[in-house]
N, C-alpha and C positions, 0 to 999 in steps of 0.2 A: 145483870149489870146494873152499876149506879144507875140512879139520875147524874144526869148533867147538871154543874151549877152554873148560873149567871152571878161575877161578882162586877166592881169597877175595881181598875189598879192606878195609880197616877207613881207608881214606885215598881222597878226592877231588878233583881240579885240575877247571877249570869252563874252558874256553878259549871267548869267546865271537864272533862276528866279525858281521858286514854279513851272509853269503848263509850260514854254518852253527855249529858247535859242537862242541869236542870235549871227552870227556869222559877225563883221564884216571885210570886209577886204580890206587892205590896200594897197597903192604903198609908196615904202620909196622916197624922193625930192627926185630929179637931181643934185642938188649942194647943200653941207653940207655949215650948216649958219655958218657965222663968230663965230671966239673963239670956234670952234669944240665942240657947243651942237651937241642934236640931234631935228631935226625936226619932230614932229608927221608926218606921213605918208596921203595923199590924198586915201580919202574912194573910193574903186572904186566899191564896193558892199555889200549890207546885204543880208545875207541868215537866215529866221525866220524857226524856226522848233520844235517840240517838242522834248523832252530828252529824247525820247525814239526812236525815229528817229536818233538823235545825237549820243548814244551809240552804235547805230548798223552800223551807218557809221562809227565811231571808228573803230569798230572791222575789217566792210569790208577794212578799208582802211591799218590796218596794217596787216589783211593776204594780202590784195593782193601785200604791198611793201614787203613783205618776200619772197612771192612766185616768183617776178623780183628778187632779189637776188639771190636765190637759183639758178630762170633759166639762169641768166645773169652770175652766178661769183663772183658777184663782192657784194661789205655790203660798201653801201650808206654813205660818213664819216659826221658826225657831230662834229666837232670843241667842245674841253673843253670850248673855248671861249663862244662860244654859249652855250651851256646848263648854264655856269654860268648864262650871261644875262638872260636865261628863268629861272632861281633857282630852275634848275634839276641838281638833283646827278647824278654823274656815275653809281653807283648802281643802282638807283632807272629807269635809261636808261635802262639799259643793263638788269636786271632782267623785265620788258616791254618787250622789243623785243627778250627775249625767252635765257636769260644770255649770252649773246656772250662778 
């Protein structure tokens, strides 16, 4: 078997199909191209999996960022900014992670 890698990702591609899902994921450049587009981000890993694996890492992964919450204090901020760009509602956030 591989080694496991350790990358960072600050970027996500979602590929969804009939029997599974892949996840790919990204690094965004180092330096924004001229005339301030944006650059597709440098792949730094695929994760292949069924959607049925994928739903349940969903769930594990938002009880466990609520449960840091609660233990920490503190509720994780997401920027308007950003949910616009992902074309999530406020609502549609905040009723997700339990109506806060």
């Amino acid at each position: 078997m591989p080694d496991s890698v350790d990358v960072y990702s600050d970027q996500l591609g979602l590929n969804i199909g009939p029997f599974g899902c892949a996840l790919n994921f990204a690094v965004s450049a180092a330096v924004p191209p001229a005339g301030g587009g944006v650059l597709p981000g440098q792949l730094v890993a695929t994760v292949r999996m069924s959607l049925e694996h994928a739903k349940a890492i969903a769930f594990i992964l938002q009880r466990q960022l609520l449960q840091y919450e609660r233990a920490s204090g503190i509720e994780i901020p997401i920027p308007q900014d950003v949910l616009n760009q992902l074309r999530v509602g406020r609502e549609d956030w905040n009723a997700f992670w339990g109506g806060r």
